[in-house]
MIPASE-791636 format. One record per residue: residue in one letter; x, y, z of N, C-alpha, C in turn. Coordinates in steps of 0.1 Angstrom, whole numbers, padded with zeros to 4 digits, always signed. Example, Ala and Ser with C-alpha at 12.3 -4.5 7.8 and 13.67 -1.06 7.14 Angstrom:
2
A+0132-0057+0078+0123-0045+0078+0132-0033+0078;S+0128-0022+0071+0137-0011+0071+0129+0000+0079;
***
This chain:
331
X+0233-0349+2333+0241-0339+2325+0232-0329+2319;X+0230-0317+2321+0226-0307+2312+0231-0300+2303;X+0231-0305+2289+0237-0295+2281+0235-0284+2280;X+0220-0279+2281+0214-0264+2279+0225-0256+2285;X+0232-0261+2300+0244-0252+2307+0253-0252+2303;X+0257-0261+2297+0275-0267+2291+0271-0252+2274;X+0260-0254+2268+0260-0245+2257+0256-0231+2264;X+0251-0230+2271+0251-0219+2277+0263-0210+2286;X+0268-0218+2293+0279-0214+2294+0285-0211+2282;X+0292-0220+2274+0301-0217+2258+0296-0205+2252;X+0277-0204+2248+0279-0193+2237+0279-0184+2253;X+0281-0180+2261+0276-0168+2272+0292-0163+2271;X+0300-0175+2270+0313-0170+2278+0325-0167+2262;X+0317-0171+2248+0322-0165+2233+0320-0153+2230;X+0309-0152+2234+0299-0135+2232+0304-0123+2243;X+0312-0127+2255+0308-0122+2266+0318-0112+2263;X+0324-0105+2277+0337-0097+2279+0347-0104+2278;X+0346-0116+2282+0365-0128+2288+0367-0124+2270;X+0361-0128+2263+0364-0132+2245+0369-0115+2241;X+0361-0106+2244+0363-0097+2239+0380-0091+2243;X+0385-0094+2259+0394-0087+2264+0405-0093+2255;X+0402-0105+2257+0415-0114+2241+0416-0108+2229;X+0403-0106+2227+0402-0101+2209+0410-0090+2210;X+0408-0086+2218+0419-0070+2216+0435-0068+2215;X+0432-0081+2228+0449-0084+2231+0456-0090+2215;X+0448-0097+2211+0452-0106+2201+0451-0096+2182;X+0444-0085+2186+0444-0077+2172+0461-0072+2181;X+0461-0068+2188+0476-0059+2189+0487-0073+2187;X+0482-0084+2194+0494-0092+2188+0493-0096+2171;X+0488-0093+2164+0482-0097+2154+0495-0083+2145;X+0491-0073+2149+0501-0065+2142+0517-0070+2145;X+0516-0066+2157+0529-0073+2157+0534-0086+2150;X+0527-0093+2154+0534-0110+2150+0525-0114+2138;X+0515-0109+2135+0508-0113+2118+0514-0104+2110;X+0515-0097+2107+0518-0085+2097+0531-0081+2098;X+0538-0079+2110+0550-0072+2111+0564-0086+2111;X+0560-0093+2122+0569-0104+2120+0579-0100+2135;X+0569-0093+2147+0572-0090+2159+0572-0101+2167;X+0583-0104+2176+0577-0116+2187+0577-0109+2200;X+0565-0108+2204+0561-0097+2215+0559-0107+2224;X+0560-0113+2234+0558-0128+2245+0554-0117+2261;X+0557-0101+2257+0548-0095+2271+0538-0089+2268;X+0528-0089+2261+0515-0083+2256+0506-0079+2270;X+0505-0095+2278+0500-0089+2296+0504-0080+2306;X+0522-0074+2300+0528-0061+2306+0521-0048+2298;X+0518-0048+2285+0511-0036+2276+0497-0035+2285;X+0493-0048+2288+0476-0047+2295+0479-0042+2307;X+0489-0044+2316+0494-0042+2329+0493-0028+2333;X+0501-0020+2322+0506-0007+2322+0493+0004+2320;X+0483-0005+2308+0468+0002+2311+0460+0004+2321;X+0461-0010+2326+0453-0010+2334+0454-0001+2346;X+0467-0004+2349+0472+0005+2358+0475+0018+2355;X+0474+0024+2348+0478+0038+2347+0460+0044+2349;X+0453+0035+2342+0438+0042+2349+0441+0042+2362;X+0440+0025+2370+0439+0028+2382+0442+0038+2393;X+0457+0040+2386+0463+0049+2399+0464+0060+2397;X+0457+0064+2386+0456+0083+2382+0442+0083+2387;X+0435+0075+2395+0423+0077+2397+0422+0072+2412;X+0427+0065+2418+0423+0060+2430+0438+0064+2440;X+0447+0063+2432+0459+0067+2439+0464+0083+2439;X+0460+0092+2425+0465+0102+2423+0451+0115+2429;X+0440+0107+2424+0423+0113+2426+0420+0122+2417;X+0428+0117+2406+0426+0125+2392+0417+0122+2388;X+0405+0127+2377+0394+0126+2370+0397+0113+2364;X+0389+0105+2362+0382+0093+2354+0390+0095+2339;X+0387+0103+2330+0389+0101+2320+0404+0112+2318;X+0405+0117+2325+0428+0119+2327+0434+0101+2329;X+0428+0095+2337+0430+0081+2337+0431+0073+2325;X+0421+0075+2322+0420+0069+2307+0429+0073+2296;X+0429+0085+2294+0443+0092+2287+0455+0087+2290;X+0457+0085+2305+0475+0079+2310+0473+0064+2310;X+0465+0059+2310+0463+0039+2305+0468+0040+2294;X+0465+0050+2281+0462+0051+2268+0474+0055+2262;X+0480+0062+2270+0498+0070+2269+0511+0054+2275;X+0503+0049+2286+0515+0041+2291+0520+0030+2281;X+0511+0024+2279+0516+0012+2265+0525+0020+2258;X+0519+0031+2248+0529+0037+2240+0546+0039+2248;X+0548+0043+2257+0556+0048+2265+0565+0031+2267;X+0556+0020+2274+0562+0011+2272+0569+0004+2258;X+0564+0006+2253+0569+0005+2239+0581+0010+2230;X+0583+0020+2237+0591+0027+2229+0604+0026+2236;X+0598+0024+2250+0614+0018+2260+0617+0002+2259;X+0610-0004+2252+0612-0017+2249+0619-0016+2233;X+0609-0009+2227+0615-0011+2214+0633-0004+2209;X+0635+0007+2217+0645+0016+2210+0659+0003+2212;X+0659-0001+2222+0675-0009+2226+0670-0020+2219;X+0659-0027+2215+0659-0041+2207+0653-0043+2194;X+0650-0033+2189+0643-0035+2180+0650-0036+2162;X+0664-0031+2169+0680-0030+2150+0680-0048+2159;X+0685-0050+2168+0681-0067+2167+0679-0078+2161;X+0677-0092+2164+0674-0101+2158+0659-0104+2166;X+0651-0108+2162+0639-0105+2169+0635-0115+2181;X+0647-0127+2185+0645-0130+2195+0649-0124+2210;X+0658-0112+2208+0657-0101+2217+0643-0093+2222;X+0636-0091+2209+0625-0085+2215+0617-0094+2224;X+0618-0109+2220+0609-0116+2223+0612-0117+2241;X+0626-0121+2244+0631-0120+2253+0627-0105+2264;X+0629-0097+2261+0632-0084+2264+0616-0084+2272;X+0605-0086+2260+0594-0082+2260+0584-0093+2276;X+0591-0105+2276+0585-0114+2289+0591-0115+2300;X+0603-0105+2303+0613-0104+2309+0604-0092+2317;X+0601-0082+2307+0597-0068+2314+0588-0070+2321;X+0572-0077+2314+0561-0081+2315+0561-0087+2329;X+0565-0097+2332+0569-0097+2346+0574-0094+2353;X+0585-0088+2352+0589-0071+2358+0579-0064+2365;X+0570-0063+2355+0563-0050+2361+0549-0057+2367;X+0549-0070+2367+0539-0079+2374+0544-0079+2391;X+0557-0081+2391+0561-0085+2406+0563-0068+2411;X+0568-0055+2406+0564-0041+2410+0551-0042+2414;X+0540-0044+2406+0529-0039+2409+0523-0042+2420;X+0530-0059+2423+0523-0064+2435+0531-0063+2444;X+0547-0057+2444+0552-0054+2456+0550-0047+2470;X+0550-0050+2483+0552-0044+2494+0554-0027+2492;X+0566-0028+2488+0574-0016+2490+0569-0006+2484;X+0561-0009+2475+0546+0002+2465+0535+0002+2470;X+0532-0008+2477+0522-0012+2480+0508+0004+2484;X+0518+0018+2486+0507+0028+2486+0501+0034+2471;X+0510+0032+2464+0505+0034+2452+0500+0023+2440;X+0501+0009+2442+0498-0001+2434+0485-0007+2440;X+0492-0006+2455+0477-0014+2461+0485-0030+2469;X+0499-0034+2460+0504-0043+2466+0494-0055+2460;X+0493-0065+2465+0490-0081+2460+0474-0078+2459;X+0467-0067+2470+0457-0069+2468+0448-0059+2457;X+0458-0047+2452+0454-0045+2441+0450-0034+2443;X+0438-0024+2435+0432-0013+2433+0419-0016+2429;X+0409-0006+2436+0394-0008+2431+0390+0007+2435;X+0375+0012+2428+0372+0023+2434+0369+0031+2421;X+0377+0028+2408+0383+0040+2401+0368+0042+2387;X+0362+0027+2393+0349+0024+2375+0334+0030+2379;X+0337+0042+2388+0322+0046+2394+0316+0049+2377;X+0323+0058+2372+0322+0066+2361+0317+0058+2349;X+0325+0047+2346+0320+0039+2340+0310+0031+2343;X+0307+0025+2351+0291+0020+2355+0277+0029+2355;X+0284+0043+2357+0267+0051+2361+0264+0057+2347;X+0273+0049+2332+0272+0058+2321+0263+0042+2316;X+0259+0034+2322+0257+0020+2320+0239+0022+2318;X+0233+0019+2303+0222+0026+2302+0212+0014+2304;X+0216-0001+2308+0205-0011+2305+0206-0017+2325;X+0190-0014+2327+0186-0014+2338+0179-0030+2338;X+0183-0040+2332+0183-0053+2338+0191-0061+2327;X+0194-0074+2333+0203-0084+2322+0195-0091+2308;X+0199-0100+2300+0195-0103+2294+0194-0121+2295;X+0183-0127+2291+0185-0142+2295+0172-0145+2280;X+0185-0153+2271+0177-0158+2257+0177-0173+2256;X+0180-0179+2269+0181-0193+2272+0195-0198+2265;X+0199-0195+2255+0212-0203+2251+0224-0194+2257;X+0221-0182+2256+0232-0171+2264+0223-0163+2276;X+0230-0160+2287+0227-0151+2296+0237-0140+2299;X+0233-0129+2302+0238-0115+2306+0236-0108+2318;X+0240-0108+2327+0237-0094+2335+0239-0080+2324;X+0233-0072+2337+0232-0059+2331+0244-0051+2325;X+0253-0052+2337+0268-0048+2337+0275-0053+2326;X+0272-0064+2321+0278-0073+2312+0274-0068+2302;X+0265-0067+2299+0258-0062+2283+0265-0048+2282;X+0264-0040+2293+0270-0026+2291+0287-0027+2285;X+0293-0036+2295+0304-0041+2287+0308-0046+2276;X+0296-0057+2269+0299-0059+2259+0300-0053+2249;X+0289-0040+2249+0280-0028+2242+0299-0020+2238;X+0301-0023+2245+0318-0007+2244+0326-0017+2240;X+0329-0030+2245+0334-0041+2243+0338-0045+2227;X+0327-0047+2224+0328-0050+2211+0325-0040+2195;X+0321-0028+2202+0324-0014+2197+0339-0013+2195;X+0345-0015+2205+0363-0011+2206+0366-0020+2195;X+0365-0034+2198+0367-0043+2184+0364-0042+2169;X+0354-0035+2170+0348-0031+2154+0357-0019+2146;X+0360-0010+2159+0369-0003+2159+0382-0008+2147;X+0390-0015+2159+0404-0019+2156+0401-0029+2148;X+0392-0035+2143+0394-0044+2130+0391-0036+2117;X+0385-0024+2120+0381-0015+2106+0394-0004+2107;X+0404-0005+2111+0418+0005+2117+0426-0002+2109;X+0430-0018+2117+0438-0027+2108+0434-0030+2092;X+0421-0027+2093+0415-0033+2074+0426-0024+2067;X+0421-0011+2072+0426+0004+2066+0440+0002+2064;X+0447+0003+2076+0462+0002+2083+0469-0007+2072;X+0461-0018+2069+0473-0029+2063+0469-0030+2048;X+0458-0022+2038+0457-0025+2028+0461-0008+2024;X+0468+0000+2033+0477+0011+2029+0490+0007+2025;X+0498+0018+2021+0512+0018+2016+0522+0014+2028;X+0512+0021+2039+0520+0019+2053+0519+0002+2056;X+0511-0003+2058+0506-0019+2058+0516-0028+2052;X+0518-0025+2035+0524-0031+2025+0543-0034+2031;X+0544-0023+2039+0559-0019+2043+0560-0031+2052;X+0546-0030+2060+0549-0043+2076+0555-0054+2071;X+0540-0058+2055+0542-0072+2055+0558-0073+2048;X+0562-0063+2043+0575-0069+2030+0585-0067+2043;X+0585-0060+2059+0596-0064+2067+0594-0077+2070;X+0583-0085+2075+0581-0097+2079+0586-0104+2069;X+0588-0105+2056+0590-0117+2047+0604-0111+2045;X+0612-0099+2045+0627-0094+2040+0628-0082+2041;X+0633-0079+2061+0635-0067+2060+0647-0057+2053;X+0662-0072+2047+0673-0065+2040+0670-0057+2034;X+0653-0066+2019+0650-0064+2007+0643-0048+2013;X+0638-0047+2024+0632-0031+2025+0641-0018+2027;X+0651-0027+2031+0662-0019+2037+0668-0012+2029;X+0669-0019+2019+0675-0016+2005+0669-0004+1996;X+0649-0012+1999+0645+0002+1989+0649+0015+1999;X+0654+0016+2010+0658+0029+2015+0644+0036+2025;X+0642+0024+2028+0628+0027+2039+0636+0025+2053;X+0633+0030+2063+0637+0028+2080+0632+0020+2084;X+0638+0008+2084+0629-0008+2092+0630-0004+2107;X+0635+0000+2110+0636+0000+2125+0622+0015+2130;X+0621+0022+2122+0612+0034+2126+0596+0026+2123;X+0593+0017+2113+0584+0009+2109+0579-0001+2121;X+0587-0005+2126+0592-0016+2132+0585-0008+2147;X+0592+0004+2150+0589+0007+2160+0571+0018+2158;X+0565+0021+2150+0554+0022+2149+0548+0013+2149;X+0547-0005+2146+0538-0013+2146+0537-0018+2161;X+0555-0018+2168+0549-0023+2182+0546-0012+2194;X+0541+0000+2189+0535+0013+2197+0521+0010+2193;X+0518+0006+2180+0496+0004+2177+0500-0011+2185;X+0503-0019+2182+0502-0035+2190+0498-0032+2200;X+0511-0029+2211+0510-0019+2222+0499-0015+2226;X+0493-0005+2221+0478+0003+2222+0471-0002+2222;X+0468-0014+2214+0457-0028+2217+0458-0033+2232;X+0470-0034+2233+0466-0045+2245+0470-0037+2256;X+0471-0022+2259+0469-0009+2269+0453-0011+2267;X+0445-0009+2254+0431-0005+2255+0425-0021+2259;X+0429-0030+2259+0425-0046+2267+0426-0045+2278;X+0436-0037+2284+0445-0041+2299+0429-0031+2303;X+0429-0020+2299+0414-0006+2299+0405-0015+2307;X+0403-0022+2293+0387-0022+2292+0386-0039+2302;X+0398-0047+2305+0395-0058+2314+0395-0050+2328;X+0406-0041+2334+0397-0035+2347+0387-0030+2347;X+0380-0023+2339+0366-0019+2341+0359-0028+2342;X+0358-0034+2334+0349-0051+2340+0349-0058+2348;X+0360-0056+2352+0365-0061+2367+0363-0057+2382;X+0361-0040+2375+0366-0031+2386+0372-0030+2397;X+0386-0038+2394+0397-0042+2400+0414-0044+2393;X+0420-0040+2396+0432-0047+2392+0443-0056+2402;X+0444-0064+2394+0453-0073+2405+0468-0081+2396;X+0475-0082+2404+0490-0078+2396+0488-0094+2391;X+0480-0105+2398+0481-0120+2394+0475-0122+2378;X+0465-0112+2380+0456-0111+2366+0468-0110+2352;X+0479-0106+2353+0486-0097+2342+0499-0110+2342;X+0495-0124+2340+0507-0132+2343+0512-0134+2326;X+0519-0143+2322+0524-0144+2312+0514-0152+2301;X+0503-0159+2312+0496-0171+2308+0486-0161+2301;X+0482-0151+2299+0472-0144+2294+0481-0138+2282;X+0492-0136+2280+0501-0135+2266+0496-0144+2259;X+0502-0161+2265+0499-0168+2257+0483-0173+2253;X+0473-0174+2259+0457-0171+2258+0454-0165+2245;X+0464-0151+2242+0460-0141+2233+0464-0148+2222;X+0482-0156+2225+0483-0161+2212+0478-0175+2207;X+0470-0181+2218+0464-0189+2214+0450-0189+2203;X+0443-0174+2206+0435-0172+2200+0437-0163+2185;X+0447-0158+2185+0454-0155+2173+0456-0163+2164;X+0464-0182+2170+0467-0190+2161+0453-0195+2156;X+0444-0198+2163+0432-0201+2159+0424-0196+2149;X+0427-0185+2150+0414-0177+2140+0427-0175+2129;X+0436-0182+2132+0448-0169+2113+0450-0159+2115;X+0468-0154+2120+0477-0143+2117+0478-0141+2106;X+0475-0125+2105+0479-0116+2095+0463-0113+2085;X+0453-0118+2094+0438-0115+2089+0428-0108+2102;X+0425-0097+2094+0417-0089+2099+0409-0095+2114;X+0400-0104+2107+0387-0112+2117+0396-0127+2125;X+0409-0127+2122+0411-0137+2126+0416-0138+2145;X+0420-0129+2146+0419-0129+2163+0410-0130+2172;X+0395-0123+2161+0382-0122+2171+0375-0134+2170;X+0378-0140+2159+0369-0155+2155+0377-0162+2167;X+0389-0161+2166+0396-0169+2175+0395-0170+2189;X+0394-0160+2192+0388-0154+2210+0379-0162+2215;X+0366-0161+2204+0352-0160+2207+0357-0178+2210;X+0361-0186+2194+0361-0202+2196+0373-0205+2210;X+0381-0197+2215+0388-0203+2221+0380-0203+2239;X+0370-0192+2241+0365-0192+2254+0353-0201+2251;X+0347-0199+2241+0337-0211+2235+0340-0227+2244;X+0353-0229+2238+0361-0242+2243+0366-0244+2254;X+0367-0234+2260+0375-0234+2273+0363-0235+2284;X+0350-0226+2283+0340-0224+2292+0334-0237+2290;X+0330-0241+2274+0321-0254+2270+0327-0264+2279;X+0340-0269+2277+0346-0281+2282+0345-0279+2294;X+0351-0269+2305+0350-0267+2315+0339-0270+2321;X+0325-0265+2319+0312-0271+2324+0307-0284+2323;X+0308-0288+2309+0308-0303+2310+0316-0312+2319;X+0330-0312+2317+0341-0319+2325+0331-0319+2344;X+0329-0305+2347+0326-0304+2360+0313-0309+2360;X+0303-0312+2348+0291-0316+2350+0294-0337+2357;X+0298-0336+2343+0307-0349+2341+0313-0358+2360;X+0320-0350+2366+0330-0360+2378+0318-0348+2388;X+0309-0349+2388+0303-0339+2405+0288-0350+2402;X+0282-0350+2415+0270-0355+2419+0269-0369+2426;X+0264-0380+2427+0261-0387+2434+0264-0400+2428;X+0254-0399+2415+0264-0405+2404+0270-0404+2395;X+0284-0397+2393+0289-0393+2383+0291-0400+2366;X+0288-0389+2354+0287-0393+2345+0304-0400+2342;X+0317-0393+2346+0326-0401+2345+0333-0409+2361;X+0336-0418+2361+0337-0422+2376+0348-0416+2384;X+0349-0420+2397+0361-0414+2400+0373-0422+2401;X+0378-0432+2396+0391-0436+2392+0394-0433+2383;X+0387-0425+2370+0391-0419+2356+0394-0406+2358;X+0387-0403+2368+0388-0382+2366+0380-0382+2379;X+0390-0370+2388+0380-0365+2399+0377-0350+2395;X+0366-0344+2401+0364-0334+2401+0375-0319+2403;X+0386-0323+2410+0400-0312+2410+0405-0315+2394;X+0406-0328+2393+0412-0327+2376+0408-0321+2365;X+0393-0321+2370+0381-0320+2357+0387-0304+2356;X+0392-0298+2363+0395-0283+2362+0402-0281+2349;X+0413-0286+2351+0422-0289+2338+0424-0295+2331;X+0413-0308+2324+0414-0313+2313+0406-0305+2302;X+0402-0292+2306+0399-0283+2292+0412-0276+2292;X+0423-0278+2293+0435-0270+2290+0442-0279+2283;X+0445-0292+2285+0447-0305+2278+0444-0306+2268;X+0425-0305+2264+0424-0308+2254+0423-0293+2244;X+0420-0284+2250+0425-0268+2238+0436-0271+2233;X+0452-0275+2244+0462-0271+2241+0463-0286+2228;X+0456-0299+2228+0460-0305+2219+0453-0303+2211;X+0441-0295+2207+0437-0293+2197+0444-0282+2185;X+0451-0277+2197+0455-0265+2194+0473-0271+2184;X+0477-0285+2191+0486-0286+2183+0483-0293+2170;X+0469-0301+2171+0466-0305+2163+0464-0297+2144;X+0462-0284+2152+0455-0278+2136+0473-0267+2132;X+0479-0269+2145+0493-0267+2139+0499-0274+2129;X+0496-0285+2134+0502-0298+2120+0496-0296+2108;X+0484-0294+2108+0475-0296+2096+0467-0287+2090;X+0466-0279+2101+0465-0264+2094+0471-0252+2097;X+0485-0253+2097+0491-0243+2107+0489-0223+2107;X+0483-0222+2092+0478-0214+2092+0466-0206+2100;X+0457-0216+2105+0442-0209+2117+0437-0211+2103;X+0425-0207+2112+0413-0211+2102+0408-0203+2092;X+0413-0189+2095+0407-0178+2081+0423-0178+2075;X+0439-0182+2077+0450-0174+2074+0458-0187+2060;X+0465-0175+2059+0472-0183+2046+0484-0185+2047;X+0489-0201+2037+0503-0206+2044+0510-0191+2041;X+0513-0188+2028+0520-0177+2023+0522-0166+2037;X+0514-0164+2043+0511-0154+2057+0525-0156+2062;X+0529-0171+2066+0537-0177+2079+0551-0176+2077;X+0553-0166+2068+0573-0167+2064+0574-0157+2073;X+0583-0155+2083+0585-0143+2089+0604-0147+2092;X+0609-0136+2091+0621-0131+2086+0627-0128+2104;X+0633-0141+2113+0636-0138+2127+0651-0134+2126;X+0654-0124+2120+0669-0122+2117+0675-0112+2129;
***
């Protein structure tokens, strides 16, 4: 068994891009569902619609690089606002509905046949991150023995977690404004806002257009990393990823999605290496009537997902968030 790889893996894969593309996802679910009191369950259609609107204004249309970036940057908003207008005077399990309904919607378009000149079909789009790579200023990787980097990766992490410093210094701003103060008093009583004579529903639909915009600039910045999109990438299981790392770090706090990201790929990569260190070789450290090597895949999903219910019970808040946070108003 080598730990040096089981920790090397963990910090490589907290620090890396996989953590950062969450953190993003999970600041936009964070407005929504920390602050606002939104149940967004298609966050991977907001990333869908980014990702793809680079792609295909660049590979399909042969539009400039950064016109691409502008229409990734426009489509979330756009999605949003055709999500939000018919559900959002609702009870907010419409949205929730509405929102994993679309999300896959536009997973099975993207990968359909019948598009297949403009989407790319199952096998997707590549071609469009020349631009982004040749702007990439570090001409070898990094290797500090506990974490390793390629080159590409560092360049990524470099914009990566730039974007994140970003949108946690936005939300600081955002939610200790007058505008902020509005979110949290719809989440606890939107009647009681309704009453002071404020537009819950115009509020409402400004927080899930920035949410939105998080996880359009996630959807961004995971096909560049990728330099690929593929319609499998954008399933529903990466919604819930984001809200796993949300619950982790504490809704409705600034650093709590990114703390969350980083411990949740931490645990997912750590375990993963071990488990596979664990059932592979000649003599295995666990035998094979307890765990074979196919299973070892998925007992880091097992044990996240029960640890994950574990700190529900007992700390249902996450780790930076306050009970007071968790009243949200599903009317």
């Amino acid at each position: 068994m080598d730990f040096m790889q089981v920790l090397t893996s963990a910090f490589s894969s907290a620090l890396g891009p996989q953590a950062i593309v969450f953190a993003l996802a999970a600041i936009g679910l964070n407005i929504h569902f920390g602050y606002t009191g939104l149940l967004n369950f298609g966050q991977a259609g907001f990333m869908a619609v980014g990702a793809y609107g680079l792609a295909v204004t660049v590979v399909t249309l042969e539009f400039p690089f950064w016109l691409g970036i502008a229409i990734g940057l426009m489509a979330p908003i756009v999605l949003a606002i055709v999500l939000g207008v018919p559900t959002l005077r609702l009870r907010a399990d419409y949205l929730a509905i509405a929102t994993i309904a679309t999300a896959e919607i536009l997973r099975l378009i993207f990968g359909a046949v019948e598009y297949k000149d403009v989407f790319g079909g199952t096998n997707g789009l590549n071609g469009y991150a020349r631009t982004f790579q040749d702007f990439n200023p570090y001409s070898s990787g990094l290797d500090l023995g506990i974490v390793r980097f390629r080159a590409d990766d560092l360049w990524s992490m470099t914009v990566g977690w730039t974007l994140v410093a970003l949108g946690c210094i936005l939300v600081w701003a955002l939610m200790r404004s007058p505008w902020g103060r509005v979110l949290r008093s719809i989440r606890e009583d939107e009647d009681a806002v309704r009453s002071l004579g404020k537009n819950v529903f115009f509020y409402k639909m400004q927080a899930l257009i920035l949410g939105g915009l998080f996880g359009g600039i996630a959807g961004i910045f995971y096909a560049l990393k990728q330099a690929s999109v593929v319609p499998t990438d954008y399933s529903t299981q990466f919604t819930f990823f984001a809200y796993t790392a949300l619950l982790i770090g504490g809704a409705a706090r600034v650093l709590g999605p990114v703390v969350g990201a980083m411990i949740f790929w931490f645990l997912m990569s750590g375990l993963g290496t071990f488990f596979g260190q664990a059932t592979s070789g000649a003599d295995p450290l666990i035998p094979t009537w307890a765990m074979t090597d196919v299973q070892a895949s998925v007992v880091r999903l097992i044990l996240v997902g029960l640890g994950l219910m574990l700190l529900m019970i007992y700390r249902p808040q996450g780790i930076f968030g306050d009970r007071k946070e968790l009243a949200i108003d599903a009317r």
